[in-house]
N, C-alpha and C positions, 0 to 999 in steps of 0.2 A: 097641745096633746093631739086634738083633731087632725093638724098637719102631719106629725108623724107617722099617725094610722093613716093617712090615706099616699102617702109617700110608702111607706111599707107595703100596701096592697098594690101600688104600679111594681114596686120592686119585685112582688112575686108573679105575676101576669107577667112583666118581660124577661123574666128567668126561662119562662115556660114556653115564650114565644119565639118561631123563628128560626129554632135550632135543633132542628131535628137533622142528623146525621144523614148523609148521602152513605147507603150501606156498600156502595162501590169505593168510598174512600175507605172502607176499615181494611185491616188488617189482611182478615180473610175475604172478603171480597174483592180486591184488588189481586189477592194473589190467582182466584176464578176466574176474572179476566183477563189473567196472563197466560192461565191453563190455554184459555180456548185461543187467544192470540197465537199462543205457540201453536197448538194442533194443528189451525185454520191456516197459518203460515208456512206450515211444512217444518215447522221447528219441532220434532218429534223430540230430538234428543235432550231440548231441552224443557221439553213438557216432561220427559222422564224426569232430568234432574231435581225436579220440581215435588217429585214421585214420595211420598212417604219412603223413609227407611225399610221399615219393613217391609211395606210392600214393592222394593226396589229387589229386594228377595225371593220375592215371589217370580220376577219377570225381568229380564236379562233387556240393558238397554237394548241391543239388537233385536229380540223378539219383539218387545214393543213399538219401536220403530215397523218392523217389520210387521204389525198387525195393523199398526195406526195408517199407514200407507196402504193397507185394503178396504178401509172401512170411510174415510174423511177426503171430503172433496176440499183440497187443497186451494186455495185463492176465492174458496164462494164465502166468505164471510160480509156481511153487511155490518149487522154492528150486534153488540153484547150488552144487555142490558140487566142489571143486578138489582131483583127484586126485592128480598129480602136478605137478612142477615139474622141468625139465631142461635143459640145455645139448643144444644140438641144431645139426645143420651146414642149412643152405638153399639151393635154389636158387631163387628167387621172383623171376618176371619184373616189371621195374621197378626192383628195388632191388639195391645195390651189397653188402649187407651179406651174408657168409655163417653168421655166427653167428647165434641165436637161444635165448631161452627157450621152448621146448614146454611150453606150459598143457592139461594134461587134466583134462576138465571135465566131469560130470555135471547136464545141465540136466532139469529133472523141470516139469511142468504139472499144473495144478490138472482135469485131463481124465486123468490117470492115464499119461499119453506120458510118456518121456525119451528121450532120447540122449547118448550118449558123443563128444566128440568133441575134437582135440587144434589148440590153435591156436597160434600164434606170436606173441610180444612181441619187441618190440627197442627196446635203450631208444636215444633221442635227445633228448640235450639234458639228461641228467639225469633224463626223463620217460618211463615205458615207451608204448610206440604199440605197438599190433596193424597186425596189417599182414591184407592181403588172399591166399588161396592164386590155385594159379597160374591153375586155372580161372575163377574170379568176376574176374581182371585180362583174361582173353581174352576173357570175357561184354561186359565192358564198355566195353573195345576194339573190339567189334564193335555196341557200342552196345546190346546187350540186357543184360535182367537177369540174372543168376546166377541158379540154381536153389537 
């Protein structure tokens, strides 16, 4: 009986050990990888693609192309680090959805810059989409760029 109990308590110790998830392989985090791969690459159109539905509504692949090309230093990416991964509630004008993945993300440049910054996935259709925050949907409602 002793052996069982003490075989059952390694059992639970290496359940627990070990396996914590790299939050760059999930889901949504892989697809914020792709975001900035694409942006950082000059792949606008298909950082759109990538675009939530509705907010593909909001902003015309040409405009976005068109804004992303004023604002992202094309070829400075060093590397993209994905800090965390989280369930998160939303209020993001355009879309219906209140849940979301939170992508925290370390993006670093070959000029010595980074920043920190935390985005949102929602999967549709099986496929995770980023979506746009509330300001860059009001930029572009009013027909200017996001900042």
């Amino acid at each position: 009986m002793r052996r069982w109990a003490v075989l059952a308590v390694v059992a639970v110790l290496a359940a627990g050990c070990g396996g914590e998830e790299d939050p760059a392989a999930t889901g949504a985090g892989s697809a914020a990888v792709q975001k900035y791969e694409n942006l950082y690459s000059g792949n606008f159109g298909r950082a759109w693609d990538d675009l939530h539905p509705a907010h593909q509504r909001v902003v015309s692949r040409a405009r976005f192309i068109q804004c992303a090309r004023q604002s992202i230093a094309v070829g400075d990416l060093e590397s993209i680090e994905v800090l965390d991964v989280f369930d998160d509630d939303i209020r993001v004008a355009g879309l219906s959805e209140r849940r979301a993945k939170a992508v925290r993300v370390r993006v670093s440049s070959f000029q010595g810059e980074s920043f920190t910054t935390e985005d949102h996935e929602v999967e549709v259709g099986g496929r995770w989409r980023w979506i746009l925050n509330s300001e860059a949907v009001a930029a572009y409602r009013q027909g200017r760029c996001p900042r």
